[in-house]
N, C-alpha and C positions, 0 to 999 in steps of 0.2 A: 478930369471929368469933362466931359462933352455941355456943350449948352446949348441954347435953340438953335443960333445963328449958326453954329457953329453946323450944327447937322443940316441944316436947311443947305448953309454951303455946300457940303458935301452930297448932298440929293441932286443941288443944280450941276456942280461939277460931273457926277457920275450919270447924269438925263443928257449933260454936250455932250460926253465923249461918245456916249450912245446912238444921237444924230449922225455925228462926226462919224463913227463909224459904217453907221448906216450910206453916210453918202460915199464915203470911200470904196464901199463893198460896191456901189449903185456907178459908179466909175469904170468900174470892170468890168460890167455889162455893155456888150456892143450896141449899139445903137445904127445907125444908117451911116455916120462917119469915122475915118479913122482917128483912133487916141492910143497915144501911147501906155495908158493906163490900164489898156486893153488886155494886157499880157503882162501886166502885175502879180499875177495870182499863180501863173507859167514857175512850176518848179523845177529843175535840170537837175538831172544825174551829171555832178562834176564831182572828180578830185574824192570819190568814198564815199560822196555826202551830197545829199539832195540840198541844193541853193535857190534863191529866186531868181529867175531870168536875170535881171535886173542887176547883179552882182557877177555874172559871164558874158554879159555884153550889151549893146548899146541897140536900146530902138526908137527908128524915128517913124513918123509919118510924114511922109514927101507930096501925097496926095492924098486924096480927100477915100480913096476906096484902097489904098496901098502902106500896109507896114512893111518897115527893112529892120532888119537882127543883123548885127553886126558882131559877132563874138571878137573878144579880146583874147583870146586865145585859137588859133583855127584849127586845133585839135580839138575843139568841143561842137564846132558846124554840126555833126550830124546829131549831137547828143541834143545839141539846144533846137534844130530842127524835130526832132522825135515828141521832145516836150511837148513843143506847138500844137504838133500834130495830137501830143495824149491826150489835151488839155480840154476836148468836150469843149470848145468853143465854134467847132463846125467850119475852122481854117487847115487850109493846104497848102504850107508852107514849101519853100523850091531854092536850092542852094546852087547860086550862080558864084563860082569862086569863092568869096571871101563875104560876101552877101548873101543874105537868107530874106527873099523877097515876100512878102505874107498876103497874097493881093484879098480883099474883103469882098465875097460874092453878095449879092444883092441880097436882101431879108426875104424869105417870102412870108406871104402872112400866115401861114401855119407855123413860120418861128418865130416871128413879132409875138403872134398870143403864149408860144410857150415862152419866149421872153420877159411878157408882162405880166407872168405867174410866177415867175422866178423874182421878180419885183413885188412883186405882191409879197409875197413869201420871204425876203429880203426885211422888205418893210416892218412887215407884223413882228419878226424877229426883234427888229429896232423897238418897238414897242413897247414890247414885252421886257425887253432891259430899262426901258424909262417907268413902269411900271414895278420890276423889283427895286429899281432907286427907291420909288416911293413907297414900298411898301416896308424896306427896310428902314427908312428913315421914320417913318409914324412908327414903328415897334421900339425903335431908341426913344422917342421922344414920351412914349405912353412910359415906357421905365425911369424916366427920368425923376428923379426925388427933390423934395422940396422947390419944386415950381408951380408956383399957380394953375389951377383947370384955364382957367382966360385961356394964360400965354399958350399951354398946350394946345386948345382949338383953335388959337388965332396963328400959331403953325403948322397945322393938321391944314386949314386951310391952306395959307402960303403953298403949302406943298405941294397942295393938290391946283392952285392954278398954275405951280412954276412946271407939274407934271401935264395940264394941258397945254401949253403951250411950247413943251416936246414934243407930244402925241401931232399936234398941228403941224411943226415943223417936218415932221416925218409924213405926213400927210403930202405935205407939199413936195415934197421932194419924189414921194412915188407918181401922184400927177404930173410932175416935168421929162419924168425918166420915162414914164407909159405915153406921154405925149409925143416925148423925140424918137422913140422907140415903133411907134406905130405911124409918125409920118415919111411919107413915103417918096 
């Protein structure tokens, strides 16, 4: 049988990993400088089977507007080049030998703002999951038998400040990402 503490934990646990996700998704969005994080999301036809970049080869950023892909196999260069290129992140990647060069063209502001909707959109998503934490968690706790009305509303609360102050973290994190995103 479940008890209060017991669900409230589980409310906070499943509002982080909702953040957490949120910021790792918000990672993958380019911004004005190169990350390697950038081409996370990059899935290759290898081997039968759709992999992540990231499991066929090696990416750095050497400069601040330049990714390199480095396949570990160079029978996969044009497959993991193709990727790049499917991948709806608006790069044009270029295979010098055994190197796949990824150079990052400047933002213009008509992709800054559809970047920062794509954040927005990110975001609310995040939200929305720290918001079924909470709502699942008050339906457990309303069913919950032989516990006092108090203790129930005095974790109906809990939950509800442990749920804004997800909502806020998520806040914050789409201001940092719309900020680096639209500085130029």
């Amino acid at each position: 049988m479940s008890t209060i503490p017991d669900l409230t934990k589980q409310a906070r646990e499943q509002m982080h990993k909702a953040v957490e996700n949120t910021r790792r998704e918000f990672s993958t969005i380019r911004s004005g400088k190169a990350s390697v994080s950038l081409l996370d999301l990059v899935r290759v036809d290898a081997y039968g089977s759709t992999v992540p970049l990231n499991q066929v080869a090696m990416v750095a950023a050497p400069e601040p507007r330049l990714l390199t892909v480095q396949p570990f196999d160079k029978s996969l260069s044009q497959a993991v080049e193709k990727a790049i290129r499917d991948a709806d992140l608006g790069l044009n990647p270029a295979t010098q030998g055994n190197l796949i060069r990824v150079p990052l063209p400047a933002l213009s502001q008509e992709r800054r703002k559809e970047l920062v909707k794509v954040i927005h959109k990110l975001g609310e998503e995040g939200r929305i999951s720290v918001r079924h934490a909470r709502t699942d968690a008050l339906s457990r706790i309303k069913k919950l038998e032989k516990v006092p009305e108090d203790d129930k509303t005095r974790a109906e609360k809990e939950i509800q400040k442990v749920t804004d102050e997800h909502i806020k973290q998520i806040d914050t994190l789409i201001h940092a990402k719309e900020a680096e995103i639209m500085e130029v």
